[in-house]
N, C-alpha and C positions, 0 to 999 in steps of 0.2 A: 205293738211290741212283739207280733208275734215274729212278725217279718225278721224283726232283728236278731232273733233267736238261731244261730248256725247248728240247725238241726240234721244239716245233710253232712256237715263234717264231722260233728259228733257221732253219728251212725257209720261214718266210714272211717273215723278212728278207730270203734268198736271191731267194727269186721277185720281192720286191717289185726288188732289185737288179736281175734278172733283166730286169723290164719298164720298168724305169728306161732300161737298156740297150737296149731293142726302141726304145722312144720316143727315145732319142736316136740312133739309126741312120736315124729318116727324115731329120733334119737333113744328117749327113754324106753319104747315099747318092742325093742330089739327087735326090726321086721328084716325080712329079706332084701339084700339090692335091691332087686326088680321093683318091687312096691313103695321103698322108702324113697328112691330115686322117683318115679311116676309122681310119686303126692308132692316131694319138694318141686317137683316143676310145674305141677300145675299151679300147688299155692303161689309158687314164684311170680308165674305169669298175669295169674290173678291180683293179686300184692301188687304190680307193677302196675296195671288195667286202673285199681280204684285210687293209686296215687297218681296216677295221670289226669284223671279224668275230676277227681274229688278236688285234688289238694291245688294242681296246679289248675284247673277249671279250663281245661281243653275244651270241654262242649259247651260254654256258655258265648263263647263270641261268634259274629257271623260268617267267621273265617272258619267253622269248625269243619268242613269237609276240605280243606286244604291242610290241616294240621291233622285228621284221621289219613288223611293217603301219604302223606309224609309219613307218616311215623311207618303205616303198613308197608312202605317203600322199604324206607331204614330197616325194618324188622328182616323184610325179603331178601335185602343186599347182605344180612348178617348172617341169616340162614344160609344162604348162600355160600357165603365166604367159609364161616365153618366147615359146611357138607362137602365144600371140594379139598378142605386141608387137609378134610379127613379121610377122604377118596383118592387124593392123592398121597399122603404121609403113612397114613398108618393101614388104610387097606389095600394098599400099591395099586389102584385099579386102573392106573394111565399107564 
């Protein structure tokens, strides 16, 4: 019975709540840009991390280093694209 018990999605519901609640605490706790911006992205990133990996079960099949380097791909072509809109649009550097 215990098998059957989804103890890993219940622990990553909790957390996900958990960072739900970090990220809505910089609203109420009137912090600085600098810091409330910093926490919301880290929680973001992490938020994204254990709904990836928890909910949609990216690590349990044997295809899991072809869908971890995909996604690191996707992530790098995103960073990317931003960092030069921004290189080019708004910090004129071309």
């Amino acid at each position: 019975m215990k098998e059957l018990f989804p103890i890993k999605q219940i622990n990553g519901f909790v957390f996900s709540l958990l960072l739900t609640v970090v990220a809505l605490s910089v609203y109420f706790m009137d912090m600085s840009y600098e810091w409330g911006m910093t926490i919301l992205l880290i929680t973001a990133f992490v938020q994204a991390g254990v709904q990836f990996v928890i909910f949609m079960h990216a690590g349990e099949t044997k295809d899991r280093d072809v869908i971890f380097s995909t996604l690191f791909y996707g992530v790098f072509l995103a960073l990317a694209a931003v960092f030069g809109s921004l290189l080019t649009l708004v910090w004129d550097m071309m």
